[in-house]
N, C-alpha and C positions, 0 to 999 in steps of 0.2 A: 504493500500500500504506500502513495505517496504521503508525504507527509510536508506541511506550510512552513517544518525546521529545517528541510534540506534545501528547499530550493525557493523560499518564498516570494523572489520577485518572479521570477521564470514562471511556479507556478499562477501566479494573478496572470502575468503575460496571457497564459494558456487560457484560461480562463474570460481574460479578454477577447484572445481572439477569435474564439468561439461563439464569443456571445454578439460580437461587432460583424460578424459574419453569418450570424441568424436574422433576426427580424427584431433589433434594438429599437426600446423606446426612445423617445425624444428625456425623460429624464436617463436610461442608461447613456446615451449618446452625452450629456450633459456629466456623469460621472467618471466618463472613459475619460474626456477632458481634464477633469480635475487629477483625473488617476497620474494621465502622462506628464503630467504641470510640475506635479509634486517631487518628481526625483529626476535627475537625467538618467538612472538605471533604467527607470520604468519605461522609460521611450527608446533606448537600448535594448530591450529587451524585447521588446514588442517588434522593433523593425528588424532583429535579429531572425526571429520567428516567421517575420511576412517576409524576409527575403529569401527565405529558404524557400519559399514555395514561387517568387517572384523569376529568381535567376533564370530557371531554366526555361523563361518563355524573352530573355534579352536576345538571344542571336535569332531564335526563328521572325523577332518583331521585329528586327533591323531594316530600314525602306531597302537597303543594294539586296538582300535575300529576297523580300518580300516581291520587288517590281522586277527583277530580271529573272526572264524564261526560262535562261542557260540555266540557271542555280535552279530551277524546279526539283532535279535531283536531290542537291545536298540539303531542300527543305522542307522534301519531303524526307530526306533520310534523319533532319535534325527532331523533325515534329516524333519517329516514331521514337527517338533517343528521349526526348521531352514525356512519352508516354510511357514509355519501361523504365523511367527515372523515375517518375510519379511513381508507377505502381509498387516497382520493386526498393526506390531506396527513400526517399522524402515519403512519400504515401504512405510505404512501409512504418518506415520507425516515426514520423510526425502524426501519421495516424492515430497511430498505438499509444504514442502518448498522450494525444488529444483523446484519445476514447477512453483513457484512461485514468488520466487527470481530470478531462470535464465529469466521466463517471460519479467519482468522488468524488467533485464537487458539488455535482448534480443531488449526488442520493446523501451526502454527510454534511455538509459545507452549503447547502443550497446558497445561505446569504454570506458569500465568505468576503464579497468586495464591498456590501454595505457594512458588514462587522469592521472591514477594513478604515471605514471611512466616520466611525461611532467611537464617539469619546468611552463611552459606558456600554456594555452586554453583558447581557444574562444569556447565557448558553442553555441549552433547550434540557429540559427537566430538572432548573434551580431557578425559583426567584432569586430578586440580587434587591437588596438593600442600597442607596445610594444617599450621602449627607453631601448637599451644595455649598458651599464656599458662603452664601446666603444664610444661610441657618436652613433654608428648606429640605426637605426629605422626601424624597421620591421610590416606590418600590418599583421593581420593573418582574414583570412578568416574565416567564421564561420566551426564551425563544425570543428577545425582546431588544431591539439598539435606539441609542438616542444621540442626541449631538446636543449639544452644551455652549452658551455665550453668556456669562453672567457680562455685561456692560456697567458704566456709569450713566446709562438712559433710559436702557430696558435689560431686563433680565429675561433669556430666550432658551427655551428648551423646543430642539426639532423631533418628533415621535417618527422616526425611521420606519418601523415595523413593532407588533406587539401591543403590548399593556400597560401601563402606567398610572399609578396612583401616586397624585401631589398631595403635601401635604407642606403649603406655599406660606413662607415668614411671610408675616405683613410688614411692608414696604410702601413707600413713598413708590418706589420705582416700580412700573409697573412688571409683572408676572406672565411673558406669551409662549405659550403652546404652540406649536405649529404641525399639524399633519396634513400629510398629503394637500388639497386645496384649501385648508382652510385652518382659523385660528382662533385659540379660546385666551381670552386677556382677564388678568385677576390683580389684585394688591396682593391679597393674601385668603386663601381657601382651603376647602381639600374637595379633591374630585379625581373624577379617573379619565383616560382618555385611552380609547381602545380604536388601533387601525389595521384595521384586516387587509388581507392580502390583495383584494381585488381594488383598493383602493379608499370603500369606504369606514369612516369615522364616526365612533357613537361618543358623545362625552356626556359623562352622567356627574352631578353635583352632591355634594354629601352635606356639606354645611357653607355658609358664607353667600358668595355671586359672583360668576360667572356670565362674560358674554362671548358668543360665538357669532364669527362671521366668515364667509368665504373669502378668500384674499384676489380672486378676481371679479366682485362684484359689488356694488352696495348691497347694504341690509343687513342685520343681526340681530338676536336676539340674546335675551339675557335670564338664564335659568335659577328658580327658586331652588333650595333643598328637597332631595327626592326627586327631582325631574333631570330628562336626562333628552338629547337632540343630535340624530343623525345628520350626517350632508356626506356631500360626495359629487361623482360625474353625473346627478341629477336635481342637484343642486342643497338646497338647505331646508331642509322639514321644520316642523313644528316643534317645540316644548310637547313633552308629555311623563305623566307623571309613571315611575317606576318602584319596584320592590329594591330598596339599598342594599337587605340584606342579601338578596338574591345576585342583584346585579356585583355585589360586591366580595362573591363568595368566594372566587377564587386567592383572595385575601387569604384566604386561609383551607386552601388546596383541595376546595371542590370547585364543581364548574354545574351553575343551575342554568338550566335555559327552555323557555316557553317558545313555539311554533319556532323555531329558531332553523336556518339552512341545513340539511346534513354536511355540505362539506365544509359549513363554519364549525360547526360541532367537533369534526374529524380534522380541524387545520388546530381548531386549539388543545384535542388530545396529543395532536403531533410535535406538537411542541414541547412536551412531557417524554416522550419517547426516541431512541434511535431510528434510525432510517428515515424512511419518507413512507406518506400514505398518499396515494392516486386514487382519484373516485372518475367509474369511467362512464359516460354519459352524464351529460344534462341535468335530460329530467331525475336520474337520480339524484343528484348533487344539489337539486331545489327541491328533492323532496321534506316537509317540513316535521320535527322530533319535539317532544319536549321531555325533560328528565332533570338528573341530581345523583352528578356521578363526581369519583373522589379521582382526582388528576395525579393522587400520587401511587395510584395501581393504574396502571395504563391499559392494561392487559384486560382488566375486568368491567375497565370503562369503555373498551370496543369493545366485548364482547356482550354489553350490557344496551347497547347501541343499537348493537347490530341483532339481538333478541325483540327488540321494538320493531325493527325495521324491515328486517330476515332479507338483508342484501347478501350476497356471494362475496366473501372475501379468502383472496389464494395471498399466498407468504413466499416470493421469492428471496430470499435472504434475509435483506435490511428492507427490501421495497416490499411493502403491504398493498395489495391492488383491490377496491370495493368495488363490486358491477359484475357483469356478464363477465 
């Protein structure tokens, strides 16, 4: 197995490359940026990587190869050199360790360039405790990264990925959250801020006041204790009021949830757990559960799930697959 102590910029490299050569978002595109900024290894390494697979297409692209007749021979004898190069020696061993490296990073490491980029992580099946420079106290849920700006204008915690519970010193200065599209502003509070993978955000209030707003639009609203308000890529919903104890259970290593997604259900058991969990189709994946299962048995909390549900689930190794 590889591992992030032998080769750690090489591996992010691979991991880059892989990922700039799939179907990258406009925020991954905007991270690959920051990634290459930050070292001159990182961009060494990266163009170490692409030029292995670059080289052996400079002499067939050459214009005297490309426009003259005579040379048809030597290029079509260079192209089949360029494809038994591919297959048997870059193909080969760049493959192998592209299939091998993104592997694991795929099924072990899924966020290993956002961990990279997180002042603070909780690694998946430990909350993490966190004391701010502020006097504030933040828990982070497993599975969980943030980024960090205490200022002298504003005090700025960014929610990455994961869970968070503030628990915000009251301050002149104001207190901003920020996830994915949108941001919750406080003096001083406690409240939680939960951002799931597909992008949306529920932030739930316990005591004090809180407002949220989207950051590319006007409007916001400002939640009492006990109410709790999603937004997202469809924009910002209502106030409405929730169970604290419920919504705030995982505080204390269960996880309650009414009509809630299965695969949000089975993303926050995952986080508890090794490997990776795949839920396959759709409609399974929207199909809706409610339950009150303990996150620190992982094992009896899918299988407790999946006794509700009675979906199909096979165990390739570390990968858990639900569905057909």
């Amino acid at each position: 197995m590889i591992s992030d102590e032998e080769d750690p910029v090489g591996l992010q490299a691979v991991a880059w490359f892989t990922r700039m050569n799939g179907r990258p978002s406009e925020e991954d595109r905007r991270d690959f940026g920051r990634w290459l900024a930050a070292a001159s290894a990182h961009r060494e390494a990266y163009e170490k990587l692409r030029a292995m697979w670059g080289d052996l297409h400079a002499l067939a692209d050459m214009p005297a190869v490309r426009q003259d007749a005579g040379l048809a021979g030597l290029r079509a004898r260079i192209e089949e050199k360029r494809r038994r190069a591919r297959r048997l020696a870059s193909g080969v061993a760049l493959g192998l360790a592209m299939l091998v490296a993104g592997s694991w990073v795929w099924l072990e490491r899924p966020h290993l360039l956002q961990d990279l980029r997180a002042d603070y992580v909780a690694p998946r099946g430990e909350p993490r405790s966190v004391g701010l420079a502020d006097g504030s106290v933040l828990l982070l849920d497993a599975d969980t990264a943030i980024e960090v700006d205490l200022g002298a204008g504003q005090r700025r915690v960014e929610v990455l990925r994961g869970t968070v519970f503030f628990r915000v010193k009251p301050s002149s200065i104001p207190f901003v959250v920020a996830a994915s599209n949108g941001e919750a502003r406080v003096l001083g509070t406690e409240f939680d801020v939960a951002r799931r993978e597909g992008g949306d955000v529920t932030v739930t209030l316990d005591s004090g006041s809180v407002e949220v707003g989207l950051t590319d639009r006007d409007g916001a609203v400002t939640l009492r204790p006990g109410e709790s308000v999603d937004y997202g890529g469809q924009g910002l919903g209502a106030p409405h009021t929730v169970d604290l104890e419920e919504a705030g259970a995982w505080r204390q290593g269960r996880f309650i949830f009414t009509n809630a997604r299965l695969a949000d259900v089975l993303e926050r058991i995952g986080r508890y757990r090794d490997g990776r969990i795949v839920v396959i189709g759709s409609a399974l994946a929207e199909t809706r559960v409610s339950g009150n299962i303990s996150l620190r048995d992982t094992e009896a909390a899918l299988a407790a799930v999946r006794s509700s549900v009675g979906f199909p689930l096979h165990e390739i190794g570390r990968l858990t697959l639900i569905g057909p």
